[in-house]
N, C-alpha and C positions, 0 to 999 in steps of 0.2 A: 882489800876493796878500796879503789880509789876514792879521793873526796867530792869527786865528781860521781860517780855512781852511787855512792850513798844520799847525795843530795836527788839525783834523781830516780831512787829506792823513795824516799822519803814523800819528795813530789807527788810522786804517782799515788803514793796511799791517799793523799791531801786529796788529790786532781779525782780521785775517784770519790769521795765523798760530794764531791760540788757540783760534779758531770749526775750524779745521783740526782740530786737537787736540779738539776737545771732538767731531767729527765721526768720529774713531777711538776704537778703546778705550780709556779715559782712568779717571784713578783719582776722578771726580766723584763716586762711589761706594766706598766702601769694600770692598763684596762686589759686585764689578763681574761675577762671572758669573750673580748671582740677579736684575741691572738690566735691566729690557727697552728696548728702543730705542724712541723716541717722536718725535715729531713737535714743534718748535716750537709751544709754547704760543696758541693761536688771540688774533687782534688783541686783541678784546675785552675779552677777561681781562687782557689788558697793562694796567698803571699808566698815569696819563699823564700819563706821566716828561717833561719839559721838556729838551731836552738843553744845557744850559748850559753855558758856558764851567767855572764851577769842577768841574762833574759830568765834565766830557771829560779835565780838567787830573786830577783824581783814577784816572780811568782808565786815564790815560797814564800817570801817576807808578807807579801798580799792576805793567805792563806792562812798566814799562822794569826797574822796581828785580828781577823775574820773569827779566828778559833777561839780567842786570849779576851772578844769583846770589843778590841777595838774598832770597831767599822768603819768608822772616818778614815784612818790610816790606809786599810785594807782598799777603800773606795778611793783615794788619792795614788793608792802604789796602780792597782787595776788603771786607771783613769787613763795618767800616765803612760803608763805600758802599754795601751791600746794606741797613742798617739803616740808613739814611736814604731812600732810593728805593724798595725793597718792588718790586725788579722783578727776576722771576723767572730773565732770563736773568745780569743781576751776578749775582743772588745763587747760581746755579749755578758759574759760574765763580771764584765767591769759594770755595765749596766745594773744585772741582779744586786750587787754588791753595793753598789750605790744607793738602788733605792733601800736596801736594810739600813745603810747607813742615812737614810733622808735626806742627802747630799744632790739633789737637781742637779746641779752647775755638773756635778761629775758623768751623774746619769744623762744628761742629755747630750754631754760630750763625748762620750763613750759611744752612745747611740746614733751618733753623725757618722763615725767612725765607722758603726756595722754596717749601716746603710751605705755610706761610701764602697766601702770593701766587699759587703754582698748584696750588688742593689738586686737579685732576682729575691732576697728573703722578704717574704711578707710580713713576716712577724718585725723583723729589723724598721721597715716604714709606718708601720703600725706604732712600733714603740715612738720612734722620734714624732709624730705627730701628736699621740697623748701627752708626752712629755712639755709639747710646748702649748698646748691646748693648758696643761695644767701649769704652768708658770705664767698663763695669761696672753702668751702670744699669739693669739688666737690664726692672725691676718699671716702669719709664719707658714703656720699649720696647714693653711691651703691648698699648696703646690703639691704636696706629701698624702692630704686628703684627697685631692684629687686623682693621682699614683693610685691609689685605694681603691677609688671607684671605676677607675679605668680599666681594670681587669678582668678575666673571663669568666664567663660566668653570670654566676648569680651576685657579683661582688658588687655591684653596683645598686640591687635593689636590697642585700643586706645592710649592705654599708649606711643606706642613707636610713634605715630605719634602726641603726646603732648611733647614729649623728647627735640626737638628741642627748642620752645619757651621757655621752662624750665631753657636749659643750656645757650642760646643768653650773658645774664646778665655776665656770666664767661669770662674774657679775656684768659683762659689759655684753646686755641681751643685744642691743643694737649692733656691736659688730658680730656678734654668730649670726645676725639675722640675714645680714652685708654677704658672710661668707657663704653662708648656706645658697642664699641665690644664687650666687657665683657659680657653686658647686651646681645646682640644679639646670642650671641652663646647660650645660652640657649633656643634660639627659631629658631631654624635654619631653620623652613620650613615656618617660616613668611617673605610674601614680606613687611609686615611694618615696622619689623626689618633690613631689608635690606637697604631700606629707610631713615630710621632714623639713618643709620651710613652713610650712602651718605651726610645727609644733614651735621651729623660732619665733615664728609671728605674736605667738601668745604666750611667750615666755617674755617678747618685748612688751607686753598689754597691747600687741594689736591685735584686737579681736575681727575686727573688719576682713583684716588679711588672713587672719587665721581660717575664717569661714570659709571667704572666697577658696583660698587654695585646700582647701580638707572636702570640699565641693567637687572642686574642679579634679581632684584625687578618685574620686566614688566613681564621676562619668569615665573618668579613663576606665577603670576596673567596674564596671556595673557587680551589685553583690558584695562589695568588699568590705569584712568585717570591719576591720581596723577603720579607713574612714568612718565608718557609721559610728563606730563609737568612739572616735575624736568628735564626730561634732557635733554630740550629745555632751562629749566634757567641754566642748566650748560654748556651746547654749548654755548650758547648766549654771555657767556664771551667771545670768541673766536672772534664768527661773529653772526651778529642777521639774518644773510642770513641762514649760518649753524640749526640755530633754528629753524629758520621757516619750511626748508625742512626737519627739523623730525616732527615739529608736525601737516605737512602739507602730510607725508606721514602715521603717524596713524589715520589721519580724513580719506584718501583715502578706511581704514579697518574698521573706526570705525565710521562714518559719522555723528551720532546721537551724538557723543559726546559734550555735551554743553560748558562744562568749556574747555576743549581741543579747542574749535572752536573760545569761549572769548582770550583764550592766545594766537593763530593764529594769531587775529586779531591785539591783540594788537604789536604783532612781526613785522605785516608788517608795523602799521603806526611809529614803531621806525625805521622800516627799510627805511623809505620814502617809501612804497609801497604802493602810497595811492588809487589808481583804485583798485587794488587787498583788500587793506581793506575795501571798498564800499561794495566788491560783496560779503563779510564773513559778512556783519550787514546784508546786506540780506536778507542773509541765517537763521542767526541768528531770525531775525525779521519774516521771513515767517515759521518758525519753530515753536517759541515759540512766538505767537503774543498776550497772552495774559499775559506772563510773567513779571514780574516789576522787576528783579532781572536782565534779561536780557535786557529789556527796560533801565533800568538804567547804566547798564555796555558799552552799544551802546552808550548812552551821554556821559558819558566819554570818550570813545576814540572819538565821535565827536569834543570834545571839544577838545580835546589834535590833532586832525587833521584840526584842524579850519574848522570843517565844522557848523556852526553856526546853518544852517536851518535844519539838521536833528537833532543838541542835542538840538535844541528849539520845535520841532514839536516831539521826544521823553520826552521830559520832562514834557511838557503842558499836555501828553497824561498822564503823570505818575499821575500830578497836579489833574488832574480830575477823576483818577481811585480811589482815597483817600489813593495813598502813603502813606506808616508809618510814613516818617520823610519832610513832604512836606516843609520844613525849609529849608531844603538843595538842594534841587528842585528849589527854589525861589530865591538861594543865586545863583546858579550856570544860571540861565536865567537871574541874575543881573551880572553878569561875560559875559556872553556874548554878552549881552546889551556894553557893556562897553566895550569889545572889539572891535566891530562892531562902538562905538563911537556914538552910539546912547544911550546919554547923560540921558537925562530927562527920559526915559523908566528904565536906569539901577538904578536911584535913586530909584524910585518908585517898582521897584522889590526888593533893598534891604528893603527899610523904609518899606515894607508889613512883614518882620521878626519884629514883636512886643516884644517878647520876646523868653527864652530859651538861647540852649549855642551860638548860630552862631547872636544872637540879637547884642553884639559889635563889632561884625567882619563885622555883617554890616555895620554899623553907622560909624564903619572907611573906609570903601570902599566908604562910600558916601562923606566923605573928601575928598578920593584920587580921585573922578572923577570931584568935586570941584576944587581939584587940575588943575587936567590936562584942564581943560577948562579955565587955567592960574588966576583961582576965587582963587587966597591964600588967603589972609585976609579972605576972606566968611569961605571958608575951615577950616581956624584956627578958626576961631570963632565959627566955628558947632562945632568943638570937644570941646572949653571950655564948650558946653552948657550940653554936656551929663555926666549923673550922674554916676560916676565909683568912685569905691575907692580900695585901696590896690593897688593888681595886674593889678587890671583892669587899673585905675589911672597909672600906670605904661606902659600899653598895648599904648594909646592915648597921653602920652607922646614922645614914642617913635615912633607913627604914626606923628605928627606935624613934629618931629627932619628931618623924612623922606620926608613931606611938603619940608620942607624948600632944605633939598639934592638936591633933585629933581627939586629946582627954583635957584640951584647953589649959596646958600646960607647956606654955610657949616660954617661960622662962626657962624651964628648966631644959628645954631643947635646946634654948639658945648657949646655954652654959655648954650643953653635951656638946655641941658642934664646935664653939669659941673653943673649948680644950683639945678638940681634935684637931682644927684649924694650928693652932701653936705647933704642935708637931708635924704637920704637911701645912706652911704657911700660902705653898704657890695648886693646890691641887683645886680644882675646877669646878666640879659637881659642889662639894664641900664651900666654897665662896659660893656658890648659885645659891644652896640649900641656906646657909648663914644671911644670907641677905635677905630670905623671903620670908625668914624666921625673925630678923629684927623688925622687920615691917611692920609684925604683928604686935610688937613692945613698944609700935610707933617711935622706934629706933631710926629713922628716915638719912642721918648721918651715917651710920653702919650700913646700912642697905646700899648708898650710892657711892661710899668709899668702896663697898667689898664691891658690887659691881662695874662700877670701873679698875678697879685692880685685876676684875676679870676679863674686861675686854682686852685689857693691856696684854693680858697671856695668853688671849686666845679669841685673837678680831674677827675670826670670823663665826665664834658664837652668837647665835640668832637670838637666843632666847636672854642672855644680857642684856643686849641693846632693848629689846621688848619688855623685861621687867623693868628697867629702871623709867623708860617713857612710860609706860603703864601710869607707873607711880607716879610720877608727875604731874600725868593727866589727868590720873584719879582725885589728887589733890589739888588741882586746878592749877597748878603751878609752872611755870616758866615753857606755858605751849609750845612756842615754837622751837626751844628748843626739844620739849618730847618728841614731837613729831616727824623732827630729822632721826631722833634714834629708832623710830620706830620703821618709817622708812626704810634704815638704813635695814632692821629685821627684815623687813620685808622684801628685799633686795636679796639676802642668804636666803631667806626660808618664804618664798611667794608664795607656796600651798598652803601654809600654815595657820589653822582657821582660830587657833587664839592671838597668834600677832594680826591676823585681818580683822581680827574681832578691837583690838588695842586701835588699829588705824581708825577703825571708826568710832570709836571713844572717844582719842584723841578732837577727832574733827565734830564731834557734838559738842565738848566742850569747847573747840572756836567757833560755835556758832554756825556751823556748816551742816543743816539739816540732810538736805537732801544728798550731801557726801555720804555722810554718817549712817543714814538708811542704805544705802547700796551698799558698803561695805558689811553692813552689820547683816544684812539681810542675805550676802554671799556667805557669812562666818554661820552663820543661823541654818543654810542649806546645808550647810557641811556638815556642823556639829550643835545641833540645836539643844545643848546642853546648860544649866542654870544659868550660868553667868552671862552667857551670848544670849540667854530669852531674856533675862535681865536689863541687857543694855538695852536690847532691840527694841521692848516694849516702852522703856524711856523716850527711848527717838519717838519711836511713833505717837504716845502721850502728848508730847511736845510739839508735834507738827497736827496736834487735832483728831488724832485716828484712833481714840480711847476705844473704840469697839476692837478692834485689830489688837493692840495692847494689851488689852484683857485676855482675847483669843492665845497670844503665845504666852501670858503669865500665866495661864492656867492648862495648857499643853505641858509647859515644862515643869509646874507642879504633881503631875499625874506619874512622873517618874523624879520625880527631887522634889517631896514633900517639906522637907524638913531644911530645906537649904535657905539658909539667914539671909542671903544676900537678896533673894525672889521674897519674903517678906517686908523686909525693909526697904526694898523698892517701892512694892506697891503700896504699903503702909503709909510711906512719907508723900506718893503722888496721888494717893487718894484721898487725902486730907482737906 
């Protein structure tokens, strides 16, 4: 057997293993669920590639150094070899390989390549435009978007209503908002394009523009779910009262609408409207009774309305219809076991999770109800016994750390964490969790060294930037600088109703009343939970509105009786 035949014996076992892989869902794409499945590129259009000895010898070194761990190498040999050859299928393959190995520079030049060599592949323009959408080139991305939308079809009204999840990863809202028109002007008589510059508009905080075009969206399409309930989520900034009564006046036209009636419902139990969310699950329930998509969306806001007995007599019913994901069914009737304080039931609904992804989220849930049955020692000792390693190992360290918070035993967490810390001195959650633990030792040096050693490792963690401003502002210290870090949280994480809760903290302590109201009262819509009733009723104290004040400190006593922080608020402003 020659040593050319054995090398491409060898190849081919290799070349089958990868062609396997690239035959499932594979990360060849970036946004692998906007990639359509295609077909091998036709003869024709193929190069005519020579398959030479050093061309085989490079795709084998690719393959092996792939198999051995190396990816980097693997993703440079691939790279490479696509720009020399100009064939569509390396240059694919160089792409997958790339992003295993998290090498952009490689993957996106690989994927110029595909698209060069097979511009009819969708999938190939699809990749190069996520790719540079994700390294920030947003204004690149355009030409390639536009390719996209140009197609036949329904690709134009998918495409723009996929636009959104696309550009989220970009912090620079104002140029997706740039492009997006761009894009939408080409399609002027689509309400998805319409849409999908609304959804820019309020990613840039233009709410104005966001209205107008999520409006001007509806009259194109009279009936159309999806506007109706965009522009309930953009009222909703405002007032979640305001929201309801739009989408409480398209159900009055549209009555059948399902998802319009799920987002109704959910409006009223953040509005506190809880009799009126009863009579919309209903509706819901007598509508679609044998639905599971609906039956399950009814448990959720049960749960999120504490009503126990319907998300346990919706979920039981889900249990025995043979739910897809009856895992989460199991985990969520062990949550409300546990809420209810009915102890031994909630363990036994999580410990029925054997295995999958929600198996050690049980097994620490079953800690923390150890916990709270004042069982610590039991608790710590279930977690030493489950078998986790790496991350996981990491997850159950920082569940004990929270044990112990929670038995007002912040030292000795902080010990538990600092001796883990020594042995992973750069891992993330563990700095997050260490730093919020010093706080509590009024460690305030530890807390903003560990947090900035963790934005260093990872800038675009939201919730660093947010604790360490937090902390600032809570101690009234160095404003302006919290304010930028918080910002800057808010910038990564816009939806997130405790950094919009921190922004308006912030800005009560500069003296900026009526900021600080609007932000606190958007975080309070969201998530009316102690600390946000906490801030909120300060503001408004403070601006005069002691009736109002009183109103949400004792809304969010009625569900956090016992929360120190809603005492000593009112404690120290009612003096």
């Amino acid at each position: 057997m020659s040593a050319l035949s054995r090398l491409l014996a060898l190849l081919a076992a290799l070349l089958l293993v990868a062609c396997t892989s690239l035959a499932q869902r594979d990360e060849a794409t970036p946004d692998a669920e906007a990639a359509e499945p295609e077909s091998a590129p036709p003869a024709e259009t193929l190069p005519e590639q020579e398959l030479t000895e050093p061309v085989l010898y490079e795709m084998l070194l690719g393959e092996i150094a792939l198999q051995r761990g190396d990816a980097a190498l693997a993703a440079q040999t691939f790279a490479e070899l696509a720009q020399r050859t100009r064939d569509p299928r390396v240059a694919r393959r160089a792409v997958e390989i790339a992003n295993i190995a998290r090498t952009p520079q490689f993957a996106l030049q690989a994927a110029l390549v595909w698209h060069e060599a097979d511009p009819a592949s969708v999938q190939a323009l699809q990749t190069v435009a996520a790719l540079l959408v994700r390294e920030r080139r947003v204004e690149e991305a355009e030409p390639y978007l536009a390719k996209l939308l140009a197609r036949d079809g329904d690709a134009a009204a998918n495409g723009f209503m996929q636009l959104g999840r696309l550009l989220a990863g970009n912090p620079d809202k104002q140029t997706n908002l740039r492009m997006v028109r761009t894009l939408a002007e080409r399609h002027p008589d689509l309400p998805q394009a319409r849409l999908a510059v609304a959804q820019a508009a309020l990613a840039a905080n233009d709410e104005t523009t966001a209205l107008a075009e999520t409006r001007r969206a509806a009259a194109m399409r009279p009936g159309w779910e999806p506007a109706a309930i965009y522009e309930a989520q953009i009222l909703q900034r405002r007032s979640s009262a305001e929201a309801a009564r739009s989408l409480n006046a398209f159900l009055e036209q549209h009555p059948q609408s399902r998802e319009a009636r799920l987002a109704y419902a959910r409006l009223l139990v953040a509005d506190r409207r809880y009799a009126e969310a009863r009579v919309e699950f209903e509706k819901l329930l007598a509508a679609h009774p044998g639905d599971a998509d609906v039956l399950y969306a009814v448990s959720l806001l049960a749960m999120q309305l504490k009503d126990y007995a319907t998300a346990e007599a919706s979920l039981r019913k889900l249990l025995d219809a043979g739910y897809r994901d009856p895992d989460s069914l199991r985990f969520m009737l062990g949550q409300a076991a546990e809420e209810q304080k009915k102890w031994d039931q909630a363990v036994r609904w999580y410990e029925s999770i054997e295995r999958g992804d929600q198996a050690l989220a049980a097994r620490l849930r079953v800690a923390g109800v150890l916990g709270k049955q004042g069982k610590l020692d039991e608790a710590r000792a279930y977690l030493r016994t489950l078998e986790a390693d790496g991350a996981e190992r990491v997850q159950v360290l920082i569940a004990e750390a929270q044990l112990l918070r929670d038995a007002d035993r912040h030292r000795e967490a902080y010990e538990l964490l600092g001796k883990a810390l020594k042995a992973q001195p750069e891992q993330p959650e563990l700095l997050y969790d260490y730093a919020l633990t010093a706080e509590k030792l009024e460690r305030y040096d530890v807390l903003e060294s560990s947090l900035r050693r963790l934005i260093k490792l990872k800038p675009d963690y939201a919730h660093a930037y947010n604790a360490l401003g937090y902390s600032l502002a809570d101690r009234n210290q160095r404003l302006p600088e919290a304010r930028k870090l918080i910002e800057r949280a808010l910038e990564l994480s816009p939806e997130d109703y405790y950094i919009i809760d921190s922004m308006g903290w912030v800005l009560y302590r500069m003296g900026d009343l009526k900021g600080a109201e609007q932000y606190l009262r958007r975080a309070y819509d969201g998530r009316p939970d102690a600390e946000i009733s906490a801030h909120l009723g300060e503001v408004l104290w403070a601006m005069g509105e002691r009736v109002e004040a009183e109103r949400v400190w004792q809304e969010a006593l009625k569900s956090h009786p016992e929360n120190e922080l809603l005492h000593k608020t009112m404690k120290r402003l009612r003096r």
